[in-house]
N, C-alpha and C positions, 0 to 999 in steps of 0.2 A: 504494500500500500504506500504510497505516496506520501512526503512528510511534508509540509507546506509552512514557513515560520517568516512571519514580517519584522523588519529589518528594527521596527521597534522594541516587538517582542525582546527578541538579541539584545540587543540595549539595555534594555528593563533586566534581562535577568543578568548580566556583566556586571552590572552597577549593583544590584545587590547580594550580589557572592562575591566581590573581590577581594574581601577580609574577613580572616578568621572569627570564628563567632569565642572570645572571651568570657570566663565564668568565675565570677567574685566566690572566694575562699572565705574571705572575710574582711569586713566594710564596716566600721573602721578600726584599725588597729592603734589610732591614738597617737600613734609616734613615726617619726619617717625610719625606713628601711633602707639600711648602707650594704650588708651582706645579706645573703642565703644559705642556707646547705640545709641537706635532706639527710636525717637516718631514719630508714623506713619507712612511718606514721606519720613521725615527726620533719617538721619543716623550722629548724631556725633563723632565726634573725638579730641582725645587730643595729642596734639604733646607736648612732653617735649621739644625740643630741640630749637623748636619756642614761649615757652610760652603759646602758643594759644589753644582756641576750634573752632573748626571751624565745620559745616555742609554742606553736601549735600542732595537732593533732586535724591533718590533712582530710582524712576521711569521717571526720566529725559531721554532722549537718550545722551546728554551732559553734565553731571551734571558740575554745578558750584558751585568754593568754597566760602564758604562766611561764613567771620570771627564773631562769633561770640563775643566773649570776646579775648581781647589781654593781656599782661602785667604777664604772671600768671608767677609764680616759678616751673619749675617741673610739669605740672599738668601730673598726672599718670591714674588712675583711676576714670571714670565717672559714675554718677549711677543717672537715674530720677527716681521723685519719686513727683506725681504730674505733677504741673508746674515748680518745683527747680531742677535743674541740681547741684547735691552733684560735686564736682572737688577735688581728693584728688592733695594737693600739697607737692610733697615728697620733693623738695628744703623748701617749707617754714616751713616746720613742723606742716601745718595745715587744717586741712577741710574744704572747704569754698560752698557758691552755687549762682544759678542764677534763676532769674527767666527767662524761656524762651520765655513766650509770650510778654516779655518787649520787645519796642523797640531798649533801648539803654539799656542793662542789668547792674544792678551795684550787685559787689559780696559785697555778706554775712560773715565773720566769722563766721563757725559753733563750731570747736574744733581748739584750737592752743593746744603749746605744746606737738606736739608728737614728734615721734622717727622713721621719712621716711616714712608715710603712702604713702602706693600707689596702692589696692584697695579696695572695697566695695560692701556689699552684706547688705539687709535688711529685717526685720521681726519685723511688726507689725510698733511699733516706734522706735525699737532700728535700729541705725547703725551701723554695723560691719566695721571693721574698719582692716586689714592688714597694723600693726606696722614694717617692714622690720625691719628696723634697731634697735628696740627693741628684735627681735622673737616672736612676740607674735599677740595676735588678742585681741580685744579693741570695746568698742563698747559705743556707746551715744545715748542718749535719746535724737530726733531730735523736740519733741515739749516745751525741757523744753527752757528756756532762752539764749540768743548766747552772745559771745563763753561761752561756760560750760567746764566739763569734763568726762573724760570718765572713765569707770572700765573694769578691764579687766578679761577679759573672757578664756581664758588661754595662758599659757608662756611657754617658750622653745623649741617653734615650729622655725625650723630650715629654713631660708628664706624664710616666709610668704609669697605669691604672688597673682596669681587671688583665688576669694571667687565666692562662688554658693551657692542659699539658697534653699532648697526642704524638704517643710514643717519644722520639728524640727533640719533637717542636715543641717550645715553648712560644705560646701566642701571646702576646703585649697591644693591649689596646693603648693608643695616644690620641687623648679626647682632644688635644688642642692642635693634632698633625688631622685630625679627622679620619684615622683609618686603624687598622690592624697590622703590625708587621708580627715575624716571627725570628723564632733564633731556634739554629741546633744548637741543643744543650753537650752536644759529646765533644763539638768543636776547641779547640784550647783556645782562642782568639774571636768569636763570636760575630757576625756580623747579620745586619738584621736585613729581610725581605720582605716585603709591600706583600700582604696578602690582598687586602680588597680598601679600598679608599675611595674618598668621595663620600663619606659617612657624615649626618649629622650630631657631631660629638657626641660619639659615643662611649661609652661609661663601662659596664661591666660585658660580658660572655661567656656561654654557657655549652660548653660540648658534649652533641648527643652520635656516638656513632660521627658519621661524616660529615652531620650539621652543625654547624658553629652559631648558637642565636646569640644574637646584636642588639642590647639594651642603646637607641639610638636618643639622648634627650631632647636636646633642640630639634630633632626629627618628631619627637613625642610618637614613636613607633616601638615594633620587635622588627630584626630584617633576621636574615640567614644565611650566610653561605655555605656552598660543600669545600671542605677544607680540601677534596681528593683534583679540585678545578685547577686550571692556567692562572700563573699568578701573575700580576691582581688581577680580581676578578669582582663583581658587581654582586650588592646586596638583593635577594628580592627582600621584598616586604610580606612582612607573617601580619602584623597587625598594625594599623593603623589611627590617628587621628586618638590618641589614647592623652590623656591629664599632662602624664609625666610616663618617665621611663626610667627605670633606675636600675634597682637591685632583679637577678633574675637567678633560674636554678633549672633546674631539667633532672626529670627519671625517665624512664622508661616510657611512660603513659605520656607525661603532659611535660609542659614549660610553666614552669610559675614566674610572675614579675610583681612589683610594685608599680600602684596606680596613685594617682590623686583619688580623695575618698568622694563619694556623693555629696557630703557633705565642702568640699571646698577645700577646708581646713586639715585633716588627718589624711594618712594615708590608709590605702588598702591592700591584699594580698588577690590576683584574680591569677587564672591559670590559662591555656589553650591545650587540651587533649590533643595528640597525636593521629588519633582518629579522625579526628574533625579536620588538621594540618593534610591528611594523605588526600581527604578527598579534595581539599583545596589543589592540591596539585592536577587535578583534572580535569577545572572548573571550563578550561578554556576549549575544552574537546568539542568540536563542530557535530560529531554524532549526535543521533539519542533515536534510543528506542520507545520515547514511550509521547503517547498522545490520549485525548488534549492535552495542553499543559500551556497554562494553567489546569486545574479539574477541581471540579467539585464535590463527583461521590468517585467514581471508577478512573484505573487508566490502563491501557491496552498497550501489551509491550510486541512490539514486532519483529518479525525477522527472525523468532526464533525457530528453530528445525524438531527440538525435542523437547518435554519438560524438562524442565528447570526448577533449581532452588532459589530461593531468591529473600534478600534482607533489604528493610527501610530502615536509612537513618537519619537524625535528626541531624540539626547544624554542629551539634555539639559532639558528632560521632557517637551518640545512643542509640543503639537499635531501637525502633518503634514498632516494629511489624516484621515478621518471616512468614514463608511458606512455601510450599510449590506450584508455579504455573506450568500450564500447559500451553503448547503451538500455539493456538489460537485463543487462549485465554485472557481473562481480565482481570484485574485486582481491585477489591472494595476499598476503599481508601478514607471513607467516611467518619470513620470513627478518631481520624487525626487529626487535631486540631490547623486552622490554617498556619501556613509557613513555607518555611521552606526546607522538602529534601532532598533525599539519594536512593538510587534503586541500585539495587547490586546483587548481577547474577553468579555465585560463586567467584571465581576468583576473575571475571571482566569490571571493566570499569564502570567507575559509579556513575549515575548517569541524574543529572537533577530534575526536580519537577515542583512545582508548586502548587500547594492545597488552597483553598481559597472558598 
């Protein structure tokens, strides 16, 4: 059968699929968010401006804050590594950690005397270390003796900021060069390469597998590159048009970031599922099986040769509907609220439609 779509339609539906659909964690958490890091449940956070780390419990429906360590200077940057939560403190000038299965956690001294650290990336036993207020990257052997000291690993790097570690590369974001360079860490003599530039000062990064996500601030975006790409290489855009952009994290599942709150004032914790990220990547595909579309109760998928399995899902990568069609069959579609989804047969592409 013949598929017939006006050049508006197209339009219409470009314009609203070309960003990630985002899902508030929690609104408002009262304080701004400088670091992330995830063990398991738990999602923490480091607020400079309160001292503190505090955690939530990710799969909560309400998560609650609950302070973990108070008192700190500056804490910037957080990195586990085990059971020790590394806290870099850019007021104290120095690196410090926690044990977090402790009750009542008491910090460590790892490295004092630095020069505004405020993040960290790890390999092996070294810690890498972002010297801000030095320029440079730094790095400590975290099973010799505490405090120790560090050596550094190279200098001249222009506002050191978030670090990423993938295999022998260490990535260095330079929010004020607008881009990402990287350094092999095995080299004796270090020298940095342009991964992707052209960024609107961006801030922290988060590595999943091949994607590198891009907290971009004055962009007020997420972008992403594949780190396996020709260097430099170009950000797309995960989400857009967002408060702020700040602190970000990544599992498996989803990307978490810091927003501006509803409220103006605080900030928030929202996330994008990976689910919801894959089918983005298909958004632009010129096929489609399925008609009307829009629709209001049914929609009839074409072209097929045999039954079929087939799952709907929402913007947010949740299934809504499965079942199996037949050749010439139709799917009730009634009972979904209007919006916008995804039909997807076994392992072919998702294919979108709108309830209405």
């Amino acid at each position: 059968m013949k598929k017939i779509y006006t050049l508006a339609a197209i339009l219409f539906f470009n314009s609203i699929v070309s960003n990630a659909q985002a899902i508030d964690v929690i609104d408002p958490i009262d304080r701004g968010a400088t670091g992330f890091e995830l063990s398991g449940n738990d999602l923490y956070y480091a607020s400079a401006d309160n001292g503190t780390i505090a955690k939530i419990d990710i799969t909560a429906v309400s998560p609650v804050i609950i302070d973990v360590i108070t008192g700190l200077d500056e804490p910037e940057g957080i990195l586990l590594i085990g059971n020790d939560l590394y806290i870099a403190q850019a007021g104290a000038n120095k690196i410090s950690k926690i044990d977090i299965t402790a009750g009542t956690p008491t910090i460590i001294d790892v490295v004092t005397g630095l020069n505004e650290p405020t993040y960290l990336a790890v390999s092996g036993n070294d810690l890498y270390i972002s010297e801000m207020g030095a320029s440079k990257i730094s790095k400590v052997d975290i099973t010799a003796s505490t405090p120790t000291s560090t050596t550094d690993v190279i200098t001249g790097i222009t506002t050191p900021l978030g670090l990423a570690m993938s295999g022998n590369n260490l990535y260095i974001v330079q929010p004020e060069l607008n881009k990402i360079s990287k350094i092999d860490i095995t080299d004796n003599t270090p020298t940095t390469t342009d991964v992707v530039t052209g960024l609107s000062k961006p801030l922290l990064i988060s590595l999943q597998g091949n994607d590198l996500y891009i907290a971009e601030s004055d962009g007020k975006k997420i972008s992403k590159i594949d780190i396996t790409a020709s260097t430099p290489t170009t950000a797309t855009d995960v989400i857009t048009e967002l408060g702020s952009a700040g602190s970000l994290v990544s599992n498996e599942t989803a990307v978490y970031f810091s927003d501006s709150s509803s409220n103006d004032i605080d900030s928030k914790i929202s996330k994008i599922n990976f689910a919801s990220l894959s089918l983005d990547d298909h958004l632009n595909s010129k096929e489609t099986y399925i008609y009307p579309n829009p629709t209001n109760d049914f929609i009839l998928v074409s072209e097929l040769s045999k039954n079929e399995n087939y799952t709907i899902y929402n913007t947010s990568g949740n299934e809504v509907l499965n079942g199996t069609i037949s050749e010439k069959g139709i799917i009730d579609v009634r009972t979904l609220t209007n919006g916008i989804y995804f039909f997807k047969i076994n392992n072919s592409t998702p294919k979108k439609f709108i309830k209405n």
